[in-house]
Every structure is written in C-alpha cells, then in structure tokens.
N, C-alpha and C positions, 0 to 999 in steps of 0.2 A: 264336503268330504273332510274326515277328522283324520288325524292320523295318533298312533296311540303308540309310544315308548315307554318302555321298560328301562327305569334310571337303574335299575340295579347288576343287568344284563351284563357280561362282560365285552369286550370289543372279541368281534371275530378273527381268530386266526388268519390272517391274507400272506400269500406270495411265498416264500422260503419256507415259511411257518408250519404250511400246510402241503409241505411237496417232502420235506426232508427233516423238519425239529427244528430247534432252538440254535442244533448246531450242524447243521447243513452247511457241508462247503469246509469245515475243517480240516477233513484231511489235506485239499487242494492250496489253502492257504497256508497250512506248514511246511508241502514242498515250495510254495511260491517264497515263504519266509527265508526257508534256508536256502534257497537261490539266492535271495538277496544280500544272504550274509554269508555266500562263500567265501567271503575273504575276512570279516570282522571275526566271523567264529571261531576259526582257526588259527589266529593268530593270536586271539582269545587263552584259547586252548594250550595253545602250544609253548606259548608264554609262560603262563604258570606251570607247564609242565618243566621244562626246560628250565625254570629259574630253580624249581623245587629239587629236581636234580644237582642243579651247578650246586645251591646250599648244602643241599647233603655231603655234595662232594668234597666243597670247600671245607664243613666241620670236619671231616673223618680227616681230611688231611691234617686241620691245624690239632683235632686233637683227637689223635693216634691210640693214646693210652691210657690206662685208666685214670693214672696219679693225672693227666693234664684234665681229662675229665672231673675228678672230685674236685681241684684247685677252682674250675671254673662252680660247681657247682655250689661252693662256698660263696661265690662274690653273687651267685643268683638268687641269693637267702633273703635278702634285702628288702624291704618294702617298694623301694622304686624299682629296683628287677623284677619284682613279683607281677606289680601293674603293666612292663612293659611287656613281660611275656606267659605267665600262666601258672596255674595252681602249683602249690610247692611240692605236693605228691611225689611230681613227675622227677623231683629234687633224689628223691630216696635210690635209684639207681639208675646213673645218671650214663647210660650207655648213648649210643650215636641215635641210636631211635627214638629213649626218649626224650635228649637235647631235640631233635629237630619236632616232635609233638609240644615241648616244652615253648621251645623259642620261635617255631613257624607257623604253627596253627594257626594261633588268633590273628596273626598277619594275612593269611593266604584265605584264608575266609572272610578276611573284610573285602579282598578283591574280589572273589568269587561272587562274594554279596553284589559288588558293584555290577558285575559283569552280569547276572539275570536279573540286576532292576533293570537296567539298560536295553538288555533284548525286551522285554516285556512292554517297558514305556515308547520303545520302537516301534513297535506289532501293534498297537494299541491308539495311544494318546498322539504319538505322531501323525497317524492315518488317518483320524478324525481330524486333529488339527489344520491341517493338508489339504482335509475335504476327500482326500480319495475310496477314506472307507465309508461315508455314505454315497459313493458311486459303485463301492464293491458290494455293498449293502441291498442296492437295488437289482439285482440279482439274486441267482436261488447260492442264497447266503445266510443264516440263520443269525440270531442277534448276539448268539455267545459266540460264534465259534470267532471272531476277532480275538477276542480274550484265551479261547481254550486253545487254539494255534499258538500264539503268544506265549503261554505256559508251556504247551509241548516242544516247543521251539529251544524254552532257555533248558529245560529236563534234559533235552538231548543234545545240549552243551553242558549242561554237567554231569551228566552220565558218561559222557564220551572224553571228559576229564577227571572221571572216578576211574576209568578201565585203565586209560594212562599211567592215573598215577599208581596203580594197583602193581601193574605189572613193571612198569618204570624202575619205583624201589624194593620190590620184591628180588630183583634181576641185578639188582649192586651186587648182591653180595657181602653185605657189613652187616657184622657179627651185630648181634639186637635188633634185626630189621627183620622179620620172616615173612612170610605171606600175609598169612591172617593179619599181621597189622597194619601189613603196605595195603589189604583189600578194605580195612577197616580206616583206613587213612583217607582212601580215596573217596570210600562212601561218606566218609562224614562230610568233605567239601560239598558233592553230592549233594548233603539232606540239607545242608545249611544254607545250598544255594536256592534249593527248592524253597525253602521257608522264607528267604526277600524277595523270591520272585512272586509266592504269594502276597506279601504285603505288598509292594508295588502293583498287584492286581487291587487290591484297594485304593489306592492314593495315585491311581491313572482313573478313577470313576469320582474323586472329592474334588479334582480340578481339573478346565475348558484345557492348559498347558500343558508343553511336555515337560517344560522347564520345572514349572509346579510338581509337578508330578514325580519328576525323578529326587527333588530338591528333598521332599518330606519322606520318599524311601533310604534316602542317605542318612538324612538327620535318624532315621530309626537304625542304620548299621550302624554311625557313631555313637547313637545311646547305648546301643548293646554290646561297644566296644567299654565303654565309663561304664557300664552295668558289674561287665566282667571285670576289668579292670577294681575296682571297687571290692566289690567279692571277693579277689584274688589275697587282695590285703588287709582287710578287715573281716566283714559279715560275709562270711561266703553262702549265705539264704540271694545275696544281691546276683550273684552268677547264677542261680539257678531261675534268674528273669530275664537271663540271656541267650538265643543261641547258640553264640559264639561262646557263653561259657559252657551249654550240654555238653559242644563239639568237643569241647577241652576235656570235660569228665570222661571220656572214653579210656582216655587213659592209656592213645595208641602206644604200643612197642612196650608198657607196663604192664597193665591191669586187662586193657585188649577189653573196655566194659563196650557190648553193641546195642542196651537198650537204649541208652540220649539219644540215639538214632532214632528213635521211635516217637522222641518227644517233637521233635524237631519235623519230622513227616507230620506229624500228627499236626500242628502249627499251617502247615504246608496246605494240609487240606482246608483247617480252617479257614483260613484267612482266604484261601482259592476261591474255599463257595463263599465264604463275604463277598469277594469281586462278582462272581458271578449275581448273586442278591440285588448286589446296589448296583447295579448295571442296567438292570430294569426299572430301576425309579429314576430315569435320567433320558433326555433324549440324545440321540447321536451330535458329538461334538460340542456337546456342554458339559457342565460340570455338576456334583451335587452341591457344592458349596457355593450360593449366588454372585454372582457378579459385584461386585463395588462399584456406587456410581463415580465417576472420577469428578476430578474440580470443573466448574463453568468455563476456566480458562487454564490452557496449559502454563507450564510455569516457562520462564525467562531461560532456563536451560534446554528444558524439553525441546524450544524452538532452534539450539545451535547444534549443529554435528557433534562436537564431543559431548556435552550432557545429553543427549540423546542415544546414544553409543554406551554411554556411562550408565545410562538408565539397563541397555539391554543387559550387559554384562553385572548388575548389580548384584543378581542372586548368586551366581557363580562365586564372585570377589569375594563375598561375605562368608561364603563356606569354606573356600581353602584359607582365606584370612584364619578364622576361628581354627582349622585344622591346623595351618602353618604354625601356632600359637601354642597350640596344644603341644605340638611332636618335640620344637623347641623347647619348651618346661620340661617334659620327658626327659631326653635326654641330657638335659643340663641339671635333672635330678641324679644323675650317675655319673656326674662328670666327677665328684668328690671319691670315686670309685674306683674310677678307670686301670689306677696303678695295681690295688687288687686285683681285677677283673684280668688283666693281660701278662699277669707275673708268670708265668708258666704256659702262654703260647707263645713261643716261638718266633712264626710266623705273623703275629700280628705286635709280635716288640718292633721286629726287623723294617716293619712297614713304617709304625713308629718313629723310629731312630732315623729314616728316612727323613721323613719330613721334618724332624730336628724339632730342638725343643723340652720344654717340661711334657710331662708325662699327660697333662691335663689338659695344654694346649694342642700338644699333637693330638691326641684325641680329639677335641675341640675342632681342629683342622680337617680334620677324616670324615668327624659328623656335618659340618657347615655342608662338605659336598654332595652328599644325600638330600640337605635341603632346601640347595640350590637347584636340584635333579626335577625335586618337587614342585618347587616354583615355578621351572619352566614348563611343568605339564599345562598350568594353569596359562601361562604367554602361549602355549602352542594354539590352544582353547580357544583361547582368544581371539589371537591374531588369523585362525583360519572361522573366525564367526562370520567373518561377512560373504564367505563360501557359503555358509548354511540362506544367509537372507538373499545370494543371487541365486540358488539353485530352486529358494521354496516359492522365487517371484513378487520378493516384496524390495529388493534393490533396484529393481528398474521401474515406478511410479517413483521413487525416490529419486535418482538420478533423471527422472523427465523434467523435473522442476530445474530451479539456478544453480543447487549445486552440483561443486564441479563430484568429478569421478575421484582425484588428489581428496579432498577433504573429506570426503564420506570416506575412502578406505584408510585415509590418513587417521580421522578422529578413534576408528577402533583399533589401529596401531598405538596410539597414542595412551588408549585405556591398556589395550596390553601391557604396553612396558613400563608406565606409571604405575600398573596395579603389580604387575611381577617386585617391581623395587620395592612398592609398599610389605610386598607378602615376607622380602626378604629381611626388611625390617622389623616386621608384625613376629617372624620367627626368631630373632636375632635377640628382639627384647624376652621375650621368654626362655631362650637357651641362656641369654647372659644374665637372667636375674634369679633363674632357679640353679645357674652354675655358679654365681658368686655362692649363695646360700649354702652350696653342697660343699664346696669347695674353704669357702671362708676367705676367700680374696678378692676385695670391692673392688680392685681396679680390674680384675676380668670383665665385669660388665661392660665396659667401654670397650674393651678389645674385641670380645665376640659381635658386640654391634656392629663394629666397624669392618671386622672380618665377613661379616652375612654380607654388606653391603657392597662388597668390594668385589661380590657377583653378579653385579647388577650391567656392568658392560654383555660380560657371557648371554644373562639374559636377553640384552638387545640384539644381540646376534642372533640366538634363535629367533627372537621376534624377525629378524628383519628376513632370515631364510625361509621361514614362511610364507611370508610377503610377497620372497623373487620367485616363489614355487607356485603360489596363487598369482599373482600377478601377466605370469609368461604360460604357467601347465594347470591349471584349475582343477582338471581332473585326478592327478597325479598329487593333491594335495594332502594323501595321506605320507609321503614319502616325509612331511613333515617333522614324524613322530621320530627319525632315525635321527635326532639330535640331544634329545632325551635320554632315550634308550639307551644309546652310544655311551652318552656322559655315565650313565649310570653303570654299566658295563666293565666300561674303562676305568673311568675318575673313583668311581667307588669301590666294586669290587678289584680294580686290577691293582689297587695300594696291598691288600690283601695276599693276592694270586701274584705281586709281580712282574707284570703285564711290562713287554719294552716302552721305554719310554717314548719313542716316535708313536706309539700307540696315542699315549695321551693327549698330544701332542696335536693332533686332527680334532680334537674337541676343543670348541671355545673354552669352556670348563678347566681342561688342562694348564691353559696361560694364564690366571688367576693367583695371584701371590698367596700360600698355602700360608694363610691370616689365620688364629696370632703365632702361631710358633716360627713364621719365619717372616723375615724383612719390608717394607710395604717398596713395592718396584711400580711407580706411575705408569712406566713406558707400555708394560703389556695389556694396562688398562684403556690407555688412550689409545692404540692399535687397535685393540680390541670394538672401540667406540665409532672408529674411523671403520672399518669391515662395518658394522650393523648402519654406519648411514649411507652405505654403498649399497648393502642390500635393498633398505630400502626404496632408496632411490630407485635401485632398478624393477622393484617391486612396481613401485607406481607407475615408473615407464612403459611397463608391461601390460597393467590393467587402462591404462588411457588408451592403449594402443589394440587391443583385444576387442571384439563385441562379447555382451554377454551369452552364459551360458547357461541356458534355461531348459528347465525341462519340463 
C-alpha cells in the first residue's frame, strides 16, 4: 500500500478555526480582559484624568492673566523649553489652553503610550508566557483573537479616557478651553495610544518575554519622545517621524488642526495588522526572534541570590538608568533660566522663597524632588518583583533548594535600593553637569550630586514598606504605590499649591534636607535609615512566617 502527499497542500483548518475564524472567542476574552483589569484600568484612567485636571487648574491659577502669560511665554522660547515641551506655534497665543497643549501633551502621551503597551503585553505575551493562553487556545478560541481582545481592551482604555478628558476640560470653564478642543484634546491621547498599542502588537510577537516585549515598545515611546524633541528645536521634518509630535501639530486650544489624528490611526492600523501577520509565523509561546544559546556554564554570579536577582531586574535598571539621565540633563538645561521663567508668577516665587536660597538652587531643590518620585517608582518595581515570581510559581522550586526565604527576598531588596541610589546618582550627574553648563557655576555640580543623593534614605523607606506590605499582605501589594503617588502629590505639587506642612510631613520625601539651597541636617537622614531597616526587618519576619501564595 503507497500512500501519496501533496507537499504543496495547505494544513487543514482544525478546532476554533473551523467552528468560528481566526478570531473566535474574542468578544469573550475582552470581557474576561476587563474583568481582570477592574481595578489597573481605572486607576489608569483616572489618574491621568485627575492629574490633567489638577494641571490645568494649577496653571490658570498661577497664571491668571495675560501679562503672567506672555512673561512665561518668553522664557518658553528657548531651545531647551522647546525640547522640554513642544512646537513654538503654540507660543503665538499663549492662553490657558494652549500652555497646557504647549506644556502637557508630549508628557501625558508618553503615559498614555505606556499605559496601552502594558495592557497589550498583558493580554498577550504574559499569557503565553504563563502558559495559560495555550490552554485558552485549546478551546473554540481563534489564533488572533489573543491579540484582537488585547487591542480592544487598551481602545477602550483610551477611549474611555478620550470621553473624560473631553468633557472634564470642556466643563472648567477657562477662557481658551471650548469644546472642540477639550474633544480634540482628548482624541489625540486616544489615537496616540492606539498607535503604541499597535507597535507593542508587534514587539509581543519578536520575543518568547513579557519583559522583552514591553522593553522595545518603550524604547520606541522614548524615540518618539528624542524624535519630537529634536524637531521641536531644530528640523522639525524630525517630529513629523513622531506620534507624539502629529499629536502636538493639532495645535489643541490654537489652530484645533484634526487630520494628525488621521496619521496616527492610520499607524494604528498598520502596525495592528503587522501584529496580526507575524502572529502566524510563530508558534504559541515563542518568539520570532530565535533563542540565544546561553554559555555551557553559568557564571559565578548567576549561581548567588543577588547576581541572580541582579540578572532579573537588569533590563528594567538600564531603562530608568538611561531615562533618570536623560530628565536630569533636561532640566538642568533650564536651570540657567529659572529666574526668567518664574519673575512674574507669583505663586511659584513664594514656593521658592520658601525653600530659601538662590533662585537656581531653589529650583534645583523643587526639581531633585520629582526626581526622587521617579526613582522610587523604579524601588517600588522592584522591591514587589518577587510578588511577580511567587505568584507566576517560579519562587517556590527556588526556595525547595538551601536557600533560605531571608536571602532570596533579601538579594532583590538589596537590587532595589542599590539600583534606586544608583538611579539617583545616574540623575544627579546629568542635572548637575547640564546645570553647571546653563548656569556657569562649576561648584553646582558637586551640590546637585550630593543633593539627589541625599534621597537615598527616602528611597529605602519606600523599599522597605513594600517589603512589610509583601511580606505580612501579598495580596494587598499594590497599596505599594501610595508612597510614590503621595510624594509626588505632596513633595511636588504641594511646594506649588501650598499644601500644610503636616501634609508633607507623612512622606519620607518630606524629611529630606531641601539640598542645595538649604543646610545638610544628618539627623532626618539617619531616622530616616533607622525606619527603612525596621521595615525591612519586618518585611522578612513576615515572609518567613507566611506560606506562599500561589495561584
């Protein structure tokens, strides 16, 4: 008996394929999606909505009138204000609506950007990762609809923060704010989120990880940030290779332009059906990009708890590293400005005068604490990673072996607040070497160093309430983030607004000597030190004392 194949025949359609399509099961897994993210998306949401608001409110307050208006709109002429916030156009009538398209855009879309790579690499690379979407798979489940859930999931987290903010700043009230450009404000976050949510449909199918996956959709918001950026103060041909600069060309509260929208959807699709494409040249839970063989023998670190730990947390490090580095050079290119910039608000002399000081270093002072805020998002990251490795079942083969429960959770505490210090350094030399430059004063270099560093108690303390939150409440470990947030609420915005000082006061951040404009004080440092190894401590007590929590 012969048996005879046809090599050229395609494979037959089997299971999901031939009951429902390609995308069988989708609708089912975007309600199942936003079940699971009742609580990330909204907070998501609401965040940027809320903060978009407090901004607007904060500028109309501090600046009321027009003369405070054009004052500011002189010191934003600049080439480092141009980079930090957006095409000079917006310069030409410089009412409340277009300051905050001027100065919040390009900010509020690099999160927005973050926030649908995140959903997508969720819905996607996680679930393979995990293994559970070739068990969803194995049912009548179609091979896109992973991916097309995914995408409709992060759409209807930006849509549902397009309506917000439509209505949101339509409803202030502030003269240059109208409708149409609060709905035209909103859509743009919208189409911009939609266009990384698509690229992150690509760069979840180029690599087996999440971590891979989310890492090279960042690196593509930060290009498109240096794209515009660039643009802004030179070739402006280089913004028109950015989304985040279309989003700018609108020219909300100005000009009110709604085709960039168009470019930016149009991006959106592209790059969707690419995901969809190379989705099919791949099997479930691998990558397009082949594997690396690794060495015959692991190295000398690989084998101890902290190089090991040090290994996970490596790609993370290296990204806010380079980001921390960046923000610092930023705005230590406007430190030689500041006295311009603030001669005629008000409110933000009186914040100033506060903190005491030259005009440069109170500045100096103001901004360190934003990018102490920042650091800690990275410690928070951190310090709850080994939440991610008992929950996905790969901490407990680890802990079956000799080490103890102390040294595994210890080594990636350890990578926390070793890498927070670093990042505050890594920012510190870039704020104080692009602020001597601006400024013309080589002994600020030494100051601002020493100033970033002298956040680094603060830091441990967040690290170590993470710790006592994982350690005792595992589940309850997003409550995390409320030391952050807080800081930046308070420590940042409330120098601005205000804020009683007992307010600040509840933030590690707040007992920090407000470095260089005012006196180095040891004592609230060492306190400060003494709290983060009590955390800890009881961090560990807690996880020794728990069973794990597996799902």
């Amino acid at each position: 008996m012969t048996a005879v194949s046809d090599a050229t025949r395609r494979p037959t359609a089997t299971g999901a394929e031939t009951r429902g399509g390609a995308l069988a099961g989708t609708g089912t897994l975007l309600r199942f999606n936003l079940r699971l993210d009742r609580v990330r998306i909204p907070v998501w949401v609401l965040a940027l909505f809320l903060g978009t608001l407090a901004t607007v409110n904060s500028r109309n307050a501090l600046y009321g009138t027009a003369a405070d208006r054009a004052s500011v709109a002189k010191t934003m002429g600049s080439p480092a204000a141009l980079a930090m916030t957006g095409p000079r156009h917006y310069l030409d009538d410089y009412t409340i609506g277009s300051m905050i398209g001027h100065q919040l855009l390009g900010f509020t879309t690099i999160l927005v950007g973050l926030m649908s790579v995140l959903i997508v690499t969720r819905h996607t690379r996680t679930e393979e990762e995990t293994g559970r979407a070739e068990l969803v798979r194995s049912t009548v489940v179609g091979r896109h609809a992973h991916l097309a859930s995914a995408l409709a999931t992060a759409a209807v987290a930006n849509l549902a923060l397009a309506v917000l903010l439509a209505a949101g700043l339509s409803g202030l009230g502030i003269e240059g704010m109208d409708g149409t450009g609060s709905l035209l404000f909103g859509l743009g976050h919208a189409a911009v989120g939609l266009a990384f949510a698509g690229i992150a449909a690509i760069t979840v199918q180029v690599t087996a990880h999440a971590r891979g996956a989310s890492g090279m959709a960042l690196a593509a918001i930060g290009a498109a940030y240096v794209l515009r950026a660039a643009g802004d103060v030179g070739t402006d041909a280089l913004s028109w290779l950015s989304p985040i600069g279309w989003i700018q060309r609108t020219y909300v509260f100005v000009d009110n332009n709604w085709w960039p929208l168009l470019l930016a959807l149009a991006l959106a699709v592209i790059t969707s059906a690419a995901g969809f494409a190379l989705s099919t040249r791949r099997d479930v839970g691998a990558g397009l990009e082949a594997a690396r063989l690794g060495r015959p023998a692991a190295s000398d670190a690989l084998g101890r708890p902290l190089g090991f730990a040090l290994r996970l947390h490596r790609g993370m490090l290296i990204g806010f590293a380079a980001g921390l580095f960046v923000l610092g050079g930023m705005y230590g290119s406007i430190l030689g400005e500041a006295a311009d910039m603030v001669e005629n608000v008000e409110q933000v002399q009186k914040a100033l005068e506060r903190i005491g000081g030259s005009v440069s270093d109170s500045f100096a002072s103001m901004i360190l604490v934003l990018v102490a805020v920042v650091a800690s998002i990275y410690v928070v990251m951190a310090a709850l990673r080994p939440r991610a490795e008992e929950s996905g079942g790969r901490a407990e083969p680890v802990l079956s072996t000799g080490l103890s429960r102390a040294r595994w959770l210890g080594s990636h505490l350890a990578v926390a607040m070793l890498g927070g210090t670093g990042l505050l350094l890594l920012a510190g030399l870039g704020f104080g070497i692009s602020g001597a430059a601006s400024t013309g004063e080589d002994g600020l270099f030494l100051k601002v160093l020493g100033a970033a560093l002298a956040y680094a108690p603060a830091l441990w303390v967040t690290a170590g309430f993470a710790a006592a939150i994982y350690g005792w409440f595992p589940r309850a470990t997003a409550a995390a983030w409320i030391v952050p947030v807080y800081a930046f609420v308070v420590g940042y915005l409330g120098q601005i607004l205000d804020f009683p000082d007992w307010m600040d006061n509840l933030s590690p951040f707040g007992h920090v000597p407000q470095l260089p404009s005012a006196d180095m004080d040891w004592t609230p440092l060492a306190l400060l030190t003494l709290v983060a190894a009590a955390l800890l401590w009881l961090g560990l007590a807690g996880f020794r004392r728990r069973d794990l929590d597996l799902k």
